[in-house]
C-alpha atoms as one frame of an Amber mdcrd trajectory, in Angstrom:
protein
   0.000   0.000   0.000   1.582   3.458  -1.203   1.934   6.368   1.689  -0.821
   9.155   1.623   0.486  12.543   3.023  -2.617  14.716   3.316  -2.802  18.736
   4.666  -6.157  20.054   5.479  -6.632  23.108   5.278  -8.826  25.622   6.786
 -10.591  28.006   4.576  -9.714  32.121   5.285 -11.915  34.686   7.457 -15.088
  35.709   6.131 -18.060  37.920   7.618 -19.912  34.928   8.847 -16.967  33.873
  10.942 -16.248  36.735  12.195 -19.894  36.840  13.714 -19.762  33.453  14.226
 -22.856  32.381  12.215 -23.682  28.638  11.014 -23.261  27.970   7.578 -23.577
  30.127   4.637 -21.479  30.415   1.391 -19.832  33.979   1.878 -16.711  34.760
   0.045 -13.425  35.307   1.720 -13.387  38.887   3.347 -10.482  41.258   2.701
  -8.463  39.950   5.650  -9.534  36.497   4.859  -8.062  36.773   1.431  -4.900
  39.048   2.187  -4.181  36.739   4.935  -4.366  33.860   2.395  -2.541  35.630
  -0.410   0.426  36.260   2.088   1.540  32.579   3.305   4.886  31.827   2.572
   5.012  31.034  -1.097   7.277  27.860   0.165   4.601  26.295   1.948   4.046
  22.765   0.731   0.317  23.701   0.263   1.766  26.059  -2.707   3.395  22.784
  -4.801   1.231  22.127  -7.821   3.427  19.435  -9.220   5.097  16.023  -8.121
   1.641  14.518  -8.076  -0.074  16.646  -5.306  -3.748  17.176  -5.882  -5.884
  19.743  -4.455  -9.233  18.995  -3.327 -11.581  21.901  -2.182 -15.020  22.079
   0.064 -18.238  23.559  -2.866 -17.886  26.510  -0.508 -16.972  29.507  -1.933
 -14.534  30.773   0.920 -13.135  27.341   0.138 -12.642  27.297  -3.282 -11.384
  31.210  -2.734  -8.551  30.422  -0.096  -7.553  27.073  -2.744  -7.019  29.596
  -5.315  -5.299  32.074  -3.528  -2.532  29.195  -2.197  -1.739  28.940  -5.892
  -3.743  25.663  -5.902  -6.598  24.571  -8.721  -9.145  22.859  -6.652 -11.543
  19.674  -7.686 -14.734  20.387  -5.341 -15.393  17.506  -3.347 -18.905  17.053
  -2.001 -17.549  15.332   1.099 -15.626  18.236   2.207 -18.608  20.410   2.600
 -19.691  21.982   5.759 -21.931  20.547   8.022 -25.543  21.036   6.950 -26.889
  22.922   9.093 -30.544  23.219   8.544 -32.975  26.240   9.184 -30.095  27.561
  11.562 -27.796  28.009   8.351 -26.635  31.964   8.259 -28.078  32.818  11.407
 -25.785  33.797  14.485 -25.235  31.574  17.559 -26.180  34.391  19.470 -29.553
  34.850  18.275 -30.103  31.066  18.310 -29.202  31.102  21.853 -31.836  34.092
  22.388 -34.422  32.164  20.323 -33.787  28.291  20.816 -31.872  27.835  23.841
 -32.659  24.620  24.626 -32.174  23.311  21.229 -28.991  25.191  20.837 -27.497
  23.040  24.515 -29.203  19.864  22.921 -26.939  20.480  19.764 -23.839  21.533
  21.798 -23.996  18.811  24.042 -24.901  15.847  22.267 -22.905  14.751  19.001
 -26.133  12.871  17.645 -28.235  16.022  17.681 -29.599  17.542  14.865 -32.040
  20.277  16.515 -31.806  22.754  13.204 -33.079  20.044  11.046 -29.626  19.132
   9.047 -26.780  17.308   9.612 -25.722  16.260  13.089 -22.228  16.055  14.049
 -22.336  12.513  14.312 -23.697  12.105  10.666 -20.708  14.403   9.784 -18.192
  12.356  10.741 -19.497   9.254   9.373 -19.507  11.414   6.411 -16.072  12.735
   6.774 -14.677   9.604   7.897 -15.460   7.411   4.582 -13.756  10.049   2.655
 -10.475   9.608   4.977 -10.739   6.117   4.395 -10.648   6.683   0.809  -7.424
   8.666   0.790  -5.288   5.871   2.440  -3.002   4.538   0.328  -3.559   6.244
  -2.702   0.255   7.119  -2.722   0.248  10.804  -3.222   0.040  13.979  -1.649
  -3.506  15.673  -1.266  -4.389  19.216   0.459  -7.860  19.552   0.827  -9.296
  22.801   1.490 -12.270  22.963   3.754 -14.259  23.999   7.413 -12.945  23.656
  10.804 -15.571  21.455  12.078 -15.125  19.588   9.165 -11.238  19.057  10.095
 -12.089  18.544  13.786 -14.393  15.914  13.026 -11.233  14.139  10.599  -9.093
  14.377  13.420 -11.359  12.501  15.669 -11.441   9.661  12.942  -7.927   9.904
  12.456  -6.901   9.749  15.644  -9.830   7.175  16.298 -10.714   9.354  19.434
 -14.421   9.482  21.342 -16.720  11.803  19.011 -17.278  14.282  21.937 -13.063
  15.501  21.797 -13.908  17.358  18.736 -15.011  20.288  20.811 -11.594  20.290
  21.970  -9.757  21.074  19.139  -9.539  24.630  18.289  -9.018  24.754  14.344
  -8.491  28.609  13.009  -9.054  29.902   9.766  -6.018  28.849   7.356  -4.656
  26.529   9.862  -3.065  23.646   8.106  -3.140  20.066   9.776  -1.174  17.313
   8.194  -1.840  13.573   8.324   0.142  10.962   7.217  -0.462   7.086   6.289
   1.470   4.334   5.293  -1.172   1.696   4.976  -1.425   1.312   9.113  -3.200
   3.832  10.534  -3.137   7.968  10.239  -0.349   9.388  12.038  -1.008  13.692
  13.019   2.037  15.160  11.632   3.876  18.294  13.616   5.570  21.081  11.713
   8.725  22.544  12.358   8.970  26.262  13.756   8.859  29.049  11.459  11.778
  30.988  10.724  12.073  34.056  12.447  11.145  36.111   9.252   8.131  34.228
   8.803   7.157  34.753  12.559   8.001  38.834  11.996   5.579  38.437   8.706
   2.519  36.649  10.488   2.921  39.806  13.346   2.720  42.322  11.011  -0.283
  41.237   9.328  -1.836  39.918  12.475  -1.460  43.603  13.602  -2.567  44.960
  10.418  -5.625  43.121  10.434  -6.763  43.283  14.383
């Protein structure tokens, strides 16, 4: 069975983020897509040759941020964002001020599906046939996509209890890499950033506070 090495990465800032909203297809925002644009350009997520593929969320921040990594995406279906029924675009505060009992239901148990979608349970299973997929395909594959979509692989990954996923904190453009050699998934650490990179990601972090 040939090695997999797969990055996932999260898509850039946009509004509904920001106001932490469910769902939606906005488009990068101006920080989203600066911050994006601005990643070292010798990232591995930039490589477009020696056989790495690029596989993108339909979402348009998705497809946005795969673009702006010098990447041409495939959508992949499987990548999408949890569905998240009549709560999609709305703000978790105003759920909590309208539905609070369905909101704890939803936050507490992973089986849940209060808003009428996709629970996070259903997501996994979801997310977790697609990892399967990717083992042993011997190449390298960044996939561009949500962070409860990448908290949810990690959990299947990692083949950890469904309820740690609330315990990994995944920020826009954060990039975690996986690794298989036909075993099991193995969570794959980066090396520090040079000093000039760390200088970079301050300046625009200040810039865009």
């Amino acid at each position: 069975m040939s090695a997999t090495s797969l990055r996932l990465v999260a898509h850039g800032h946009t509004v509904a983020l920001r106001q932490a909203r469910f769902g939606g297809n906005d488009s990068l925002d101006e920080g989203g897509r600066r911050a994006a644009l601005a990643l070292s350009p010798v990232d591995p997520c930039r490589r477009t040759g020696d056989g790495l593929a690029c596989l993108s969320s339909p979402a348009t921040a998705a497809v946005q941020t795969a673009y702006a990594l010098g990447l041409t995406p495939a959508v992949e279906s499987a990548l999408a964002d949890c569905d998240y029924g009549e709560w999609a675009g709305r703000s978790l505060q105003d759920i909590a001020a309208t539905r609070p009992e369905a909101l704890h239901e939803w936050l507490t148990s992973p089986d849940a599906a209060p808003h009428g979608g996709e629970s996070v349970a259903a997501l996994r299973q979801r997310v977790g046939r697609w990892l399967d997929a990717q083992r042993g395909v011997g190449r390298g594959v960044t996939a561009v996509t949500h962070p409860l979509v990448i908290r949810v692989a990690l959990v299947h990954a990692l083949d950890l209890p469904l309820a740690t996923y609330r315990q990994f904190d995944v920020a826009p453009l954060a990039i975690v890499r996986l690794t298989d050699h036909g075993r099991r998934w193995q969570l794959r650490l980066s090396a520090p950033p040079s000093p000039s990179a760390v200088d970079r990601a301050g300046e625009r972090h200040t810039t865009e506070v």
